[in-house]
N, C-alpha and C positions, 0 to 999 in steps of 0.2 A: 879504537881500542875495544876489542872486543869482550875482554872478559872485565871486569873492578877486580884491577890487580894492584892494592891498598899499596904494596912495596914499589911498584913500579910509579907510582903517582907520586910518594913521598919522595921520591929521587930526584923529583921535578920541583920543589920546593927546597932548594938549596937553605934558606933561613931554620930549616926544622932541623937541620944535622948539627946540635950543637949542646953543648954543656950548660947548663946552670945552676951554679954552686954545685958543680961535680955532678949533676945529675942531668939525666936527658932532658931536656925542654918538651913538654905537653903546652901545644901553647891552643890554651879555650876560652880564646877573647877574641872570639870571630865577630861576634856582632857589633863590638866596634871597630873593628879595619881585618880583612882579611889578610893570610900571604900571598906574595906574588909566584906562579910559577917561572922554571926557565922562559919560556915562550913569550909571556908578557916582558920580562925585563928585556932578553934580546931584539923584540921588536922596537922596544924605547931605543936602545940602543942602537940600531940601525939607523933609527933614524936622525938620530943625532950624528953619527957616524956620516951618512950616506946621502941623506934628503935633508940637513937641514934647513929649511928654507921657509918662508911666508905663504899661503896660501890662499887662492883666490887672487893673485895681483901681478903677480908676474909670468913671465913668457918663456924665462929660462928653466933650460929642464930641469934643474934641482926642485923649484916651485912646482914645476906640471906635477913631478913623482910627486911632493907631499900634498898638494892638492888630490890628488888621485888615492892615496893613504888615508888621508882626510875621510875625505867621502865614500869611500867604501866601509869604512866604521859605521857612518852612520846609516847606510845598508844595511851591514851588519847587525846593529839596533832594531831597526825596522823589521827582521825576521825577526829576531831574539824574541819580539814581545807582538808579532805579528798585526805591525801596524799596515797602513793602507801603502802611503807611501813616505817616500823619505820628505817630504814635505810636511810631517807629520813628527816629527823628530828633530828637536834642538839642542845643542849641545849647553850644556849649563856646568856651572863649580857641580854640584852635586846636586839631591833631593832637598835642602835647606833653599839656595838658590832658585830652583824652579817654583817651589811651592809663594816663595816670594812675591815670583814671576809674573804669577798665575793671581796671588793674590792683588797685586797694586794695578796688573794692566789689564786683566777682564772682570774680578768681582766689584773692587771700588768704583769705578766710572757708574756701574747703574747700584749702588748702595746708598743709601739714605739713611736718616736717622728712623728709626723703629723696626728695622730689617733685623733679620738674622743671619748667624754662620753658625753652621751644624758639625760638631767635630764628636770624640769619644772622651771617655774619660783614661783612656791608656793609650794618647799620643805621645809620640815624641815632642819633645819644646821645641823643636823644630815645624812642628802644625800647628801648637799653640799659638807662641808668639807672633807669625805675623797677621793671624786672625785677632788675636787681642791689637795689636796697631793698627789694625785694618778697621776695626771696632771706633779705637779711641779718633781716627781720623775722622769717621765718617756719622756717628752716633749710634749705627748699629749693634748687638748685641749678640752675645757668645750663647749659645747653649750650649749642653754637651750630654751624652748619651749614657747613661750609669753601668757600672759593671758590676757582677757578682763577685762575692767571694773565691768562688772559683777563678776569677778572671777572664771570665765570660765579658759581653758584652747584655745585656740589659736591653732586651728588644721590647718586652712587655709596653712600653708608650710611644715605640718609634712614629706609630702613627699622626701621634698627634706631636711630636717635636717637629717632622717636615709639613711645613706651613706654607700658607702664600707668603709669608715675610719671608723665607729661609732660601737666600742668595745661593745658598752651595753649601754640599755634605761634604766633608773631608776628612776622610777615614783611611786609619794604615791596615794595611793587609795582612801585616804582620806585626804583634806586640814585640816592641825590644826589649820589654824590662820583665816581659811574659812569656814570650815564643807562640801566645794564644793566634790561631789563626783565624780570620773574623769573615763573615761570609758575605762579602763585599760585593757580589753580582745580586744577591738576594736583596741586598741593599741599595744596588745602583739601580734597580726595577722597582725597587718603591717611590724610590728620589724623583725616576724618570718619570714616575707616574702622576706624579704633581709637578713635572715639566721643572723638576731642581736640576741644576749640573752637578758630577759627582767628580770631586780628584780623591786617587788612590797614591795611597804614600806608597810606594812598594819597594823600600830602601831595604826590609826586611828579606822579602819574598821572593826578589829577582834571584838571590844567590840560593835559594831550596826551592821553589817552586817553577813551574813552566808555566810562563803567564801569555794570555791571549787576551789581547785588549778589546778585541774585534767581538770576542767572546763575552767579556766582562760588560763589554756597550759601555765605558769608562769615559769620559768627558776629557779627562785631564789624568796619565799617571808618570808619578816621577821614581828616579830611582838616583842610586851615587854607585860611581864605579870601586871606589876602593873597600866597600863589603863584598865585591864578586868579583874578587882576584885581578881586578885593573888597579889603576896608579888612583893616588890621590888627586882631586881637584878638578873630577871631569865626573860629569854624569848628565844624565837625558831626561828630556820633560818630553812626554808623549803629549800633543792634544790633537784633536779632532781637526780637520783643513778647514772646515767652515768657522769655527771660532778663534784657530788664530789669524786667519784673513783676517776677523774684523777686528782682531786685539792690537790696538796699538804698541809698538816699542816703549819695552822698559827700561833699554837703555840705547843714549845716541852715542854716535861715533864712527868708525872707521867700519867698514865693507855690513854694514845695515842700510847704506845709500845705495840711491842708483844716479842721485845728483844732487850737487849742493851750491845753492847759491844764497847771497847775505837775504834774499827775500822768499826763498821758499827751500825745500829741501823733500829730494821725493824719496821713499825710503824703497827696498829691495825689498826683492818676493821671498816666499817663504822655502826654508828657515831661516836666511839669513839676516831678516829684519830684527832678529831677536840675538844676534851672535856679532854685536858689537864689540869691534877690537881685537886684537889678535888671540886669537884662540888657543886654549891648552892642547896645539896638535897633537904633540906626543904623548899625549893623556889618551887623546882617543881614539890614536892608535892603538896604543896599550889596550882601550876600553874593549877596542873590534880583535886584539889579538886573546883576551879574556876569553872573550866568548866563544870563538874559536875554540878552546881548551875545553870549556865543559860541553860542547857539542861534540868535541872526538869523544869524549865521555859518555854523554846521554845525561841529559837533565834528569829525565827519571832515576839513573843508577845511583848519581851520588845522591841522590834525593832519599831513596830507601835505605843507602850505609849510613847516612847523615840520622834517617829513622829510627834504623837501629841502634845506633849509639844513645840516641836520647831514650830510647826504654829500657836500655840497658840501665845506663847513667840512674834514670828516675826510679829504677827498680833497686837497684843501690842505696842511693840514699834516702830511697823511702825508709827502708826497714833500719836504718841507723838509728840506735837512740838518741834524742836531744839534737834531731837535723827534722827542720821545718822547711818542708818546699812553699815557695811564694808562687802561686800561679800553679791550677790544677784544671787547667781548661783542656777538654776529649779533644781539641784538635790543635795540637800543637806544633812549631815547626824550629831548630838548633838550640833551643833556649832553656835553661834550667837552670831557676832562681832559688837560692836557699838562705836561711839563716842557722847557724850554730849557736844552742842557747848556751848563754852568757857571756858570749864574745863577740865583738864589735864588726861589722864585715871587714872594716880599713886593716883589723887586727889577723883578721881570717886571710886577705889577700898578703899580707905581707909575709906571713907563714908560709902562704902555700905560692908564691914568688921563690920563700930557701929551701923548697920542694922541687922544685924545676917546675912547677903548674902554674902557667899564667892565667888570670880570671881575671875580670873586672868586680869592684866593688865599688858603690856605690849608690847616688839614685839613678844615673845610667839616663838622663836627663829626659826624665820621667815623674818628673817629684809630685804629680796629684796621685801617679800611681801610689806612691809609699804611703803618701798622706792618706789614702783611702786605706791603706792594710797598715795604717798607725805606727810607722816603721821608721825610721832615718834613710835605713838605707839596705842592699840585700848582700850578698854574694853570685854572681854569674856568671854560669859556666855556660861558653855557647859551641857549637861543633862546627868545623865543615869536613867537607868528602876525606880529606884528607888525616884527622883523627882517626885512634886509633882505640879499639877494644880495651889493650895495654894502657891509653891514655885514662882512661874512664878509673881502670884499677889504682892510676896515680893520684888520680881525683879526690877518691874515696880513700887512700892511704892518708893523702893529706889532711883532711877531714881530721882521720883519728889522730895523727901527728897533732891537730890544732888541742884536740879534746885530753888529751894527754898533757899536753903545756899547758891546759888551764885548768886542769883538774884539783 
């Protein structure tokens, strides 16, 4: 596609052609689950259609095709985010699941009581919790990085939070409840420098950013497919060949062996020691048929309309009266958090729902975020390629629609 021809892509999202409450649908709840285009659902559909079958185990050609669909995904992956090789890439539910992964089968085995894990203070609960478990199993101890008012990160003592105790830094790339983007290479060369491993949440970032892992020197980064236009229930943990060699299985079962007997059991090379049981193929088909799409596109192209809309967007409701943006951080990426004073966000989303504008409202499961900016909870509006100028003007109608009913 050569030119960003905004009508011609919306064509491709069949879910965006439709009414609510008589009105067009603006739908700007990307950062929790994006839409799918034609290409992605066709692809599922094929395969369901055409190759349904099991993967890795059979001889007949139904299984060869989806084996061969299979894996070429996770190719597909492998450039996406320019890893070494597909050895280097395992198919997981999402970024919840890997970080899991990553936390019970390489940080806990060498964790002790008095150790650390280094995360922010504008994670997703998704990098919290399985560090807090990870904590409570082993005696080790959470720190966590502070952030400005702006919604910055707080580098002023990064020094001394990576320590000889600090097992691992685990930092998202992208705020969800911010859009603040956090300079995670800058970060992965200090980690590195006192010989810390570093996992990048990049749930955020995969779908606005061109990520190079190779680049970033990243230890460990995960992502989910269904924020960047693939299906629900599949997404990649990138890590390093040398550390998952030594990382044992997190989970046993079906084709993570290479043989099983009542007295021993030898497990399969990599990835597949880690892709126990039958796998979300169709997922990641869909995941490699995704990526496909925004590479006919150019990462960078929707990456700058995606730009554009958010300084539209933030230039909008800055200058409204009685509209408080949450999160003012110079490097931002889809996300644009606000509050409408004296209305509730649950009250603000449900307004701007009989708008036609979809948002999320919430803590957007982020809650030390709110708790640091004294808040319940925000309103958020997030973009992809796919919004529109028009959308942004819905945005802001809606707004004064809310500030009108509560007047």
């Amino acid at each position: 596609m050569a030119a960003f021809d905004i009508e011609a892509i919306r064509k491709d999202f069949p879910i965006l052609d439709q009414l609510i409450y008589d009105k067009p649908l603006a739908y700007l709840d990307n950062a929790a689950s994006s839409q799918k285009p034609v290409q992605v659902i066709e692809a599922i559909d094929h395969y369901y259609r055409k190759d349904n079958a099991n993967v890795h185990r059979g001889v007949h050609r139904l299984s060869q095709r989806a084996t061969d669909a299979y894996e070429a995904s996770r190719t597909k992956v492998r450039d996406f985010i320019n890893a070494k090789s597909d050895k280097e890439i395992v198919f997981v539910r999402g970024a919840t699941e890997a970080i899991n992964l990553v936390a019970q089968s390489f940080v806990r085995p060498q964790t002790k009581a008095g150790d650390e894990i280094l995360i922010s203070h504008m994670e997703h609960h998704a990098n919290i919790v399985p560090w807090q478990m990870l904590c409570e199993q082993t005696g080790a101890k959470l720190r966590v990085i502070p952030m400005t008012e702006q919604g910055e990160l707080d580098l002023t003592g990064i020094d001394d939070l990576l320590t000889e105790q600090t097992k691992i830094l685990a930092i998202g790339q992208v705020s969800n409840a911010l859009g603040t983007i956090n300079p995670v290479k800058m970060l992965t060369e200090k980690a590195h420098a006192k010989n810390i491993p570093v996992l990048i949440d990049g749930a955020q970032a995969v779908p606005h950013l061109s990520v190079d892992v190779q680049d970033l020197d990243c230890d460990f980064y995960v992502f989910s497919g269904h924020k960047m236009f693939a299906p629900t229930g599949i997404g990649a943990l990138y890590g390093k060949q040398a550390l998952l060699e030594e990382m044992p299985p997190w989970q046993g079962g079906g084709d993570m062996i290479l043989s099983v007997s009542f007295e021993h059991t030898q497990y399969n090379e990599l990835p597949y020691k880690f892709e126990a049981g039958t796998p979300h193929i169709a997922g990641a088909i869909g995941l490699g048929a995704a990526i496909d799409y925004m590479q006919s596109i150019g990462v960078e192209k929707l990456a700058k309309h995606e730009h554009d809309l958010l300084d539209y967007a933030t230039d909008k409701l800055s200058n409204m009266a009685g509209v408080r943006l949450i999160g003012t951080a110079q490097h931002k990426a889809s996300v644009l958090s606000f509050l409408i004073e004296g209305v509730h966000p649950h009250d603000v989303g449900t307004i701007f729902d009989q708008q036609g504008v979809a948002i999320r409202t919430g803590h957007h499961c982020a809650q030390p975020v709110m708790q640091f900016f004294g808040i319940p909870a925000t309103a958020r509006a997030s973009f992809a390629f796919y919004n529109t100028m028009d959308e942004v003007d819905a945005l802001a109608a809606a707004v004064v629609k809310v500030q009108e009913l509560f007047a």
